[in-house]
N, C-alpha and C positions, 0 to 999 in steps of 0.2 A: 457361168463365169466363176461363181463361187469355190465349186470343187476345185477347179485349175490352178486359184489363190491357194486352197489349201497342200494340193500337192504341190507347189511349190517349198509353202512355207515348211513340210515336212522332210523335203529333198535339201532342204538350205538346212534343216538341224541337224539332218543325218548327215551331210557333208560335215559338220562342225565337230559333233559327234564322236566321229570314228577314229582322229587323231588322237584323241582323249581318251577313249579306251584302250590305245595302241601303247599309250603314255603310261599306263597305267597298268598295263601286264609287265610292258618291261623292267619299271622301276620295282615290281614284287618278285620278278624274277631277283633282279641284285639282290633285294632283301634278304630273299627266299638264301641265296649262297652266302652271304656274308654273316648268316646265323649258321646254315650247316658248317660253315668254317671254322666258327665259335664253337657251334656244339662239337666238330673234331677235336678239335684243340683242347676242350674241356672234359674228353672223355679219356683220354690220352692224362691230363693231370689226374682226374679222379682215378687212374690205377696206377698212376706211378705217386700217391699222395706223400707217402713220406719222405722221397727226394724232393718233391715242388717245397713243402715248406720250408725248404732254407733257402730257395731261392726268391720265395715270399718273401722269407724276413729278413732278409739283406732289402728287399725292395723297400720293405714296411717295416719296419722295425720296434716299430709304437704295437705292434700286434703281439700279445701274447701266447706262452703255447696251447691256453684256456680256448682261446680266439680261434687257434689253429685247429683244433681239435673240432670244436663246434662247428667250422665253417667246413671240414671232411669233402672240400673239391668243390664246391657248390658257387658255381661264380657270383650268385643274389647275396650272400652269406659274406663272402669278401667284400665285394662294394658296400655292404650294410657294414662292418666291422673297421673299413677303413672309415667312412664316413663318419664315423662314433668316433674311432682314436684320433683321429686329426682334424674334428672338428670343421667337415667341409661338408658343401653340396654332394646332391647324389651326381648332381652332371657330373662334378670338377670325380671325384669316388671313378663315375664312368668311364672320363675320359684316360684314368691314370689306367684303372684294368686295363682300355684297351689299348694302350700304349705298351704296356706288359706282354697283352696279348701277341699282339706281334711281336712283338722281341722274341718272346716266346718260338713264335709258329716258325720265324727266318734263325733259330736253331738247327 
């Protein structure tokens, strides 16, 4: 009677189981596209850099052209650089990029 408790109790995990790894491919799929989107978007800025920064610094304006020059398309570089001149979180820094971002990509 032993083994029959146990294959059950292995058929009740793996029923539980399988949802959760189903959850869990698909939410790294979205991951996975909503970085390649970014990474598009950002490679697209890093060769068109010196038209982006005026449309940076209409956005940002606290950013100098020291700032601009250093940060040369690199989106860690601008979230770091806004976050220093305006004295905010890296989230609040986050969430403005990707508010930009978009703006940005529906050009």
């Amino acid at each position: 009677m032993r083994p029959i408790s146990l294959l059950s109790a292995i058929a009740a995990v793996s029923l539980i189981a399988a949802p959760v790894a189903y959850a869990q491919t698909s939410s790294t799929t979205t991951t996975t596209t909503t970085r390649s989107d970014t990474d598009t978007i950002w490679q697209k800025i890093k060769g068109s850099w010196n038209q982006t920064k005026g449309a940076i610094k209409e956005q940002w304006g606290k950013l100098t052209d020291d700032d601009l020059m250093e940060i040369q398309g690199r989106r860690d570089q601008l979230v770091g650089k806004i976050q220093t001149r305006y004295g905010i979180s890296q989230q609040e820094a986050e969430a403005q990029v990707s508010g930009w971002e978009h703006k940005q990509k529906s050009m």
